[in-house]
C-alpha positions in Angstrom: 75.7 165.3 107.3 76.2 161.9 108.7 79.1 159.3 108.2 77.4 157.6 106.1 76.5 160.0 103.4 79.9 161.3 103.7 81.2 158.1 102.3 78.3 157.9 99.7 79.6 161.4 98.4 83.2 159.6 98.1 81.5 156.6 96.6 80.8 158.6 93.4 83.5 160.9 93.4 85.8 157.8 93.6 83.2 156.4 90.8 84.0 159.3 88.6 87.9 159.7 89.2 87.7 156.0 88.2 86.9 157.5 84.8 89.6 159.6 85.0 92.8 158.5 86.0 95.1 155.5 84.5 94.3 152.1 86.5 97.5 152.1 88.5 97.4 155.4 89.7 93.7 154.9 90.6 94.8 151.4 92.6 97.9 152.8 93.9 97.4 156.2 95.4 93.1 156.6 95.5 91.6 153.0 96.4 92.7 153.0 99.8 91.0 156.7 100.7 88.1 157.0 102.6 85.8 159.9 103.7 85.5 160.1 107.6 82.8 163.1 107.4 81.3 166.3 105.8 80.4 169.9 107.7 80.1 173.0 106.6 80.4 172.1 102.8 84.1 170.4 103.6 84.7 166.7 103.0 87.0 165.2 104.8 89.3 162.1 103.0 92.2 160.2 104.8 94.5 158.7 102.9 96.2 155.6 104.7 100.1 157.3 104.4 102.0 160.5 104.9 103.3 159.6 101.6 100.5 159.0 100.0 98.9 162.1 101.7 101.9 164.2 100.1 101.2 162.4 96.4 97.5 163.2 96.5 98.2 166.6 97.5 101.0 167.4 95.1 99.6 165.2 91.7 95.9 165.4 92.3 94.2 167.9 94.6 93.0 170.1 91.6 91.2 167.3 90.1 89.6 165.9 93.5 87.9 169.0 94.2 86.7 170.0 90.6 85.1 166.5 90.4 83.6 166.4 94.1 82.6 169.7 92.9 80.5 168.3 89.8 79.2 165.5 92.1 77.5 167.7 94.3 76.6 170.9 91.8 78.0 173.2 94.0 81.2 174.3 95.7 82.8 172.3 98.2 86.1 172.0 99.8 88.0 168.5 100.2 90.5 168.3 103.1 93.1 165.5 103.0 94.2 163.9 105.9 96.5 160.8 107.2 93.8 159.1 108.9 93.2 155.4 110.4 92.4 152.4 108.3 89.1 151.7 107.1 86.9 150.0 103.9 87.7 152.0 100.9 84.9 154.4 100.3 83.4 152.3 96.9 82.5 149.7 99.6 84.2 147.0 98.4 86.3 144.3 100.9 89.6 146.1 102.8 92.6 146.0 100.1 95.0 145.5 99.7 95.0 141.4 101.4 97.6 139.0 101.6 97.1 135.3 100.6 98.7 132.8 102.7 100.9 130.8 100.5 105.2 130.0 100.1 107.7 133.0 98.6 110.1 131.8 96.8 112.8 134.1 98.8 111.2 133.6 102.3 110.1 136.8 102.4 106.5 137.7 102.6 103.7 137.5 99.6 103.7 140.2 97.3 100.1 142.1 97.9 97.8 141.2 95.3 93.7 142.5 94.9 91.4 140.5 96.8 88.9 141.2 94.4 90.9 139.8 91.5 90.2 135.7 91.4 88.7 133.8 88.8 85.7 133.0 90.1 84.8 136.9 89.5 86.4 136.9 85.9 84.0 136.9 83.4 84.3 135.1 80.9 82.7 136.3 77.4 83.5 135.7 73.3 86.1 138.3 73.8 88.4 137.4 76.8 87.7 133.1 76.7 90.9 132.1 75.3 93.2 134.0 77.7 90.7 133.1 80.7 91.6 129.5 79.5 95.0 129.2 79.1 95.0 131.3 83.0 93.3 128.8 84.4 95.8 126.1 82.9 99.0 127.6 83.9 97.9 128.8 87.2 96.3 124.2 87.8 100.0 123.1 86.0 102.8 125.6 86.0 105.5 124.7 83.3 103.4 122.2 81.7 101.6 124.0 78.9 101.7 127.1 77.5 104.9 128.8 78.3 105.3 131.6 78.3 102.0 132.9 78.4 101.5 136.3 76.9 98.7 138.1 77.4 97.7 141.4 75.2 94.6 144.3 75.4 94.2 147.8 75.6 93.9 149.3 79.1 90.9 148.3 81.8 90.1 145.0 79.9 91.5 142.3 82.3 95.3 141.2 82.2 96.3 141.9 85.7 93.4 140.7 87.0 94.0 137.3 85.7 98.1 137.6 86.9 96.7 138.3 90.2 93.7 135.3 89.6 96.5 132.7 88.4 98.8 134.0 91.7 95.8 133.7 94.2 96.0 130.0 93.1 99.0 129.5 93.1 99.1 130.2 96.8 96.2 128.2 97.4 98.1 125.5 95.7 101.0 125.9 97.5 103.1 127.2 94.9 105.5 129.6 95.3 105.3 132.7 92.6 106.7 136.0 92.3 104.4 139.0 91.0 106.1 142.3 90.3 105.1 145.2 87.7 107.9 145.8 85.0 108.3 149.2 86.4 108.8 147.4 90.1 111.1 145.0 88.5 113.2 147.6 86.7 113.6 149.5 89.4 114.5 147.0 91.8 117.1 145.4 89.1 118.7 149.2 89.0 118.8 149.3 92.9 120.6 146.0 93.1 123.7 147.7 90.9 123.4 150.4 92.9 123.6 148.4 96.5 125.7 145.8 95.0 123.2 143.3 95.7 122.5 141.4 92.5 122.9 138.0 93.2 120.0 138.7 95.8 117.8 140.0 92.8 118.2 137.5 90.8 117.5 134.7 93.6 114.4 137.2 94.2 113.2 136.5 90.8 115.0 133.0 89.8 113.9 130.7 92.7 110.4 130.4 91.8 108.0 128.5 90.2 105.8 130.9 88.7 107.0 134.4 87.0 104.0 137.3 86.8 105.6 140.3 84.9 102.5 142.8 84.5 103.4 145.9 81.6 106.1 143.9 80.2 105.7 147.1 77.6 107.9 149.3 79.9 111.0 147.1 79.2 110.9 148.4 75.6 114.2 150.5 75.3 115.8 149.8 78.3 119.1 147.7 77.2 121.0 146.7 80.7 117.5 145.7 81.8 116.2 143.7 78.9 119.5 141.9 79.6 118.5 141.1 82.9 115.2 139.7 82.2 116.5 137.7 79.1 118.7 135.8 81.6 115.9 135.2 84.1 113.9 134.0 81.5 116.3 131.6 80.3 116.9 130.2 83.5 113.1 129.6 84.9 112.3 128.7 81.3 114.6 125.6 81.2 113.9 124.4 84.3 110.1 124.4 83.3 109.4 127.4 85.5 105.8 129.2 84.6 106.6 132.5 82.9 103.1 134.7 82.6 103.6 137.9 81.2 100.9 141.2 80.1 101.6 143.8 78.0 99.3 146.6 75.8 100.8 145.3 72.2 101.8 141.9 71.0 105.5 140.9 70.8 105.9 141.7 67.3 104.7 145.9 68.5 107.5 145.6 70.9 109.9 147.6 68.2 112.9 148.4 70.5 112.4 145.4 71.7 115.7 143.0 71.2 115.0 140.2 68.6 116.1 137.0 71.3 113.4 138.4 74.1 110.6 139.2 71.1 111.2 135.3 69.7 110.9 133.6 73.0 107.8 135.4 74.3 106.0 133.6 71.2 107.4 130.4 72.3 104.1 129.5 74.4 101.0 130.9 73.4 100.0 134.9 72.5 96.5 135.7 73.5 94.6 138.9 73.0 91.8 140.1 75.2 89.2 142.1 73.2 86.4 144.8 74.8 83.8 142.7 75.7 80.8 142.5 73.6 77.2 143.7 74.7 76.3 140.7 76.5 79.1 140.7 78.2 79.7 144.3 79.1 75.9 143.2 80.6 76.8 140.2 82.5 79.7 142.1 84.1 77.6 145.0 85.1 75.0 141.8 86.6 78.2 140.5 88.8 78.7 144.0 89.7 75.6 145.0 91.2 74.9 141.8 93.0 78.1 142.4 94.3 76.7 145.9 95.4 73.7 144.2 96.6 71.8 146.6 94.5 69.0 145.8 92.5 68.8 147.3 89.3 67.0 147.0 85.9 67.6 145.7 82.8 67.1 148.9 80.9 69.4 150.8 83.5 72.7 147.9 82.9 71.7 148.1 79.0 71.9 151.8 78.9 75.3 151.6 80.8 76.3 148.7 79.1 75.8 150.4 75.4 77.2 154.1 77.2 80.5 152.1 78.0 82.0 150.1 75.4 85.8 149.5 75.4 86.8 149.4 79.1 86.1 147.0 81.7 86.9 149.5 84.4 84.7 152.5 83.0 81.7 149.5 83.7 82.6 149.1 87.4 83.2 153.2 87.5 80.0 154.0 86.1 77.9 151.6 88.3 79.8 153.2 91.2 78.6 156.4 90.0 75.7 155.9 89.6 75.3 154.0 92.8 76.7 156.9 94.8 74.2 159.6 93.0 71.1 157.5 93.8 72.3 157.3 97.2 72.6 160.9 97.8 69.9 162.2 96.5 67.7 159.2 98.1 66.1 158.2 95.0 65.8 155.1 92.9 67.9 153.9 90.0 66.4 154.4 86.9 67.3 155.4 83.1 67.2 159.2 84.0 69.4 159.1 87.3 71.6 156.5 85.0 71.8 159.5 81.7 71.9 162.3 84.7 75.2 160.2 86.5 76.3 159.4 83.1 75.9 162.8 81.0 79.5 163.1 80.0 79.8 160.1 78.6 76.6 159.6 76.8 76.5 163.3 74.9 79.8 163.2 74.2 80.9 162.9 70.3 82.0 159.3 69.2 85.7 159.2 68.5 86.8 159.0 65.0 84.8 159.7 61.7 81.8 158.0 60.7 80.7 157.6 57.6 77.5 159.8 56.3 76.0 156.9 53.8 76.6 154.4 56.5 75.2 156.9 59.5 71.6 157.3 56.9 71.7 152.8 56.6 72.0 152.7 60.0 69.3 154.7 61.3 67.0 153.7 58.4 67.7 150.1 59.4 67.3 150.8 62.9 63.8 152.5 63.0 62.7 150.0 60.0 62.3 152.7 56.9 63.6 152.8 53.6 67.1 154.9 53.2 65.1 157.1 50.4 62.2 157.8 53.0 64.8 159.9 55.2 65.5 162.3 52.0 61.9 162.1 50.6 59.2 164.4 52.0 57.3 162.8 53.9 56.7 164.0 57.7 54.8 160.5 59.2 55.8 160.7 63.1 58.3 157.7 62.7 60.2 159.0 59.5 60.9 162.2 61.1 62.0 161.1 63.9 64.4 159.2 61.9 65.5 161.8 60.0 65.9 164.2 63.1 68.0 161.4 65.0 70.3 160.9 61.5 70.4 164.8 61.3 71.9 164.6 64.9 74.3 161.8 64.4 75.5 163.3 61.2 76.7 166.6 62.6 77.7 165.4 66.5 79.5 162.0 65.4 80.4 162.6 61.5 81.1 166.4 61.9 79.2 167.2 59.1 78.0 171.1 58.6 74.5 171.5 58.5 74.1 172.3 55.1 75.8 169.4 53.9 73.6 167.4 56.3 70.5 169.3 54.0 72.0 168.2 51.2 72.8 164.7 51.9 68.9 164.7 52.8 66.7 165.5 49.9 68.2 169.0 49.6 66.9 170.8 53.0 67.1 173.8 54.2 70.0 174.5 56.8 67.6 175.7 59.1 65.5 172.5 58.6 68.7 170.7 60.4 69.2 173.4 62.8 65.6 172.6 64.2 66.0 168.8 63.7 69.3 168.2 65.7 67.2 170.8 68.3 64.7 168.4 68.8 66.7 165.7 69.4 68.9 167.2 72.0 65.6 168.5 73.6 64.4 165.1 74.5 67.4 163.6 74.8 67.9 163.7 78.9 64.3 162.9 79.0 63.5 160.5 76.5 65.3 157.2 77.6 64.1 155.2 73.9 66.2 158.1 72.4 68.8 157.5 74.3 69.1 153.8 73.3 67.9 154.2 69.8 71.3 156.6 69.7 73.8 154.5 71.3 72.4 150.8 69.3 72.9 153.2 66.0 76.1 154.4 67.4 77.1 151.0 68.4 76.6 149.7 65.4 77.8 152.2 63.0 81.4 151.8 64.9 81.3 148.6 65.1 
């Protein structure tokens, strides 16, 4: 195997461990890899540090080779090696960079993504306010909004707009100091230990903007909330920016102290919600023209309504795909996307629908009357609605089959048996299936 295909067979085994593995841990410890070359069914990674070499090894080697394994479809080793730099393997620019800009200690920039700016933020219903008040802070630091708090579940966006408001700042020639809570806990805890506080808190006091990412992992930690209560104080009145991220709102922060929980609502408190369809599309469109790859719009829609909830599941799944079409030469279409995508798409829908909602649904959706789907008759597209509600109602609303023949004009069990069949038969095959079920889905969960 050539170089080349050696890194197309990382390219989706990075794609799928994106799927896998927290953000940070994905950033910290696998974006850097790189695949140098394949023989004799062993793929050969580097990793750019003896120590990151040793982490891989120790936390992850198990689940690099099962999924380089499920790439490929058949067994294959995966050495790991400290090897020399090189473009990460998903083919993106060389991270991490460093903007040129002032520090506010005189020491270099803290490293921030390359990829995370605002002019390759986008901006949808669900994610406009917080993209807003960003782009205000990062143009006027300490004139508005302060602090600014920004909220979401996991992969939706927060750090990459702290990294976006401190790429301007450098550009503006403002000094800034980006650290994760963890990195400023830790470093707060080493200054006690080396007797070097009054360096920290220059370190984090003598700047003009403040980017605190996972402000959540303060909660409970007394002699370090103490420590950031003061620095906030002190930036704050002298109309320093403070920008902070967290996975709850203030008011979730329980063992949070009552004086740091009132001042974080001083400024503004803005929530950044999974991205809608059109969004989750319009992403996936930035994506691939990023890529260079050209793909259709029943290929992004099918990802776009397979994905839902996480901003970096989109880029993952793209990669995924990418990589699979690439190694196997082929084209990307609807059955290459379901074949890269299988996991996802079968799997069940989390929590429990409702069966009266699941029948609406699906009789709205194929444009029949709820009563036809219990009646008797067998027309071609009233059974195919009933099958596809037969499948939904046992996969996503656990229902047993003879409550499913029950719920439907009183059917035989082994009516439903050979209904849900049906649909599972043409499910891999049939890509109209496979949107019908994830619109329904979609929409059923809201």
């Amino acid at each position: 195997m050539t170089e080349l295909r050696a890194s197309e067979v990382w390219r989706a085994v990075l794609g799928d461990l994106q799927l896998q593995v927290p953000r940070p841990v994905y950033d910290t410890w696998l974006r850097g890899t790189a695949a140098v070359s394949w023989t004799d069914d062993v793929l050969y990674v580097t990793a750019p540090t003896p120590f990151a070499l040793e982490w891989l090894e120790r936390r992850m080697y198990p689940t690099i080779v099962a999924t380089a394994r499920k790439v490929l479809g058949y067994s294959v080793d995966v050495r790991l090696q400290v090897g020399r730099d090189g473009p990460p393997a998903d083919g993106r620019p060389a991270e991490p960079s460093e903007p040129t800009g002032p520090s506010s200690s005189g020491a270099r920039l803290h490293v921030l993504n390359s990829n995370y700016t605002f002019s390759r933020f986008v901006v949808g219903t669900s994610n406009r306010l917080p993209d807003t008040a960003a782009r205000a802070v990062a143009e006027a630091p300490g004139q508005t909004y302060n602090p600014l708090f920004i909220h979401s579940g996991v992969g939706l966006g927060k750090t990459h707009l702290l990294h976006a408001i401190a790429h301007t700042c450098a550009s503006n020639g403002v000094s800034f100091r980006y650290a994760t809570c963890e990195q400023f806990t830790n470093e707060f805890i080493g200054s006690i230990r080396n007797r070097t506080t009054e360096e920290f808190r220059s370190k984090y006091r003598d700047t003009q903007v403040l980017l605190i990412d996972d402000i959540q992992f303060i909660d409970g930690k007394e002699q370090t909330q103490d420590a950031f209560f003061h620095t906030f104080n002190e930036l704050h009145n002298a109309n320093r920016q403070v920008v902070l991220t967290s996975d709850k709102p203030p008011k979730a922060l329980s063992s949070l102290e009552a004086r740091l929980r009132s001042r974080f609502v001083w400024g503004l408190v803005a929530d950044i919600q999974p991205p809608d369809l059109e969004t989750r599309m319009a992403i996936l469109r930035r994506k691939a023209g990023e890529l260079r790859l050209s793909l259709e719009e029943e290929v992004m829609e099918l990802v776009a309504r397979v994905v839902r909830h996480n901003v970096r599941e989109l880029e993952g799944s793209l990669n995924r795909i990418l990589a699979l079409s690439r190694l196997h030469n082929g084209p990307v279409t609807t059955s290459l996307a379901s074949q890269a995508l299988a996991d996802l798409l079968y799997q069940p829908s989390p929590g429990h629908m409702d069966p009266d909602a699941v029948v609406e649904e699906v009789a709205r959706h194929y444009r029949v009357a709820a009563q036809d789907l219990s009646g008797t008759t067998r027309r071609k597209n009233i059974a195919r609605a009933r099958h596809v509600a037969m499948y939904i109602l046992r996969r996503d609303a656990g229902m047993k089959d003879t409550d499913i023949g029950r719920l439907l004009g009183g059917r035989a069990h082994s009516t439903v048996i050979a209904g849900v069949a049906k649909v599972e038969s043409s499910i891999g095959k049939d890509p109209q299936l496979q949107k019908d079920l994830l619109a329904i889905k979609e929409a059923i969960l809201g």
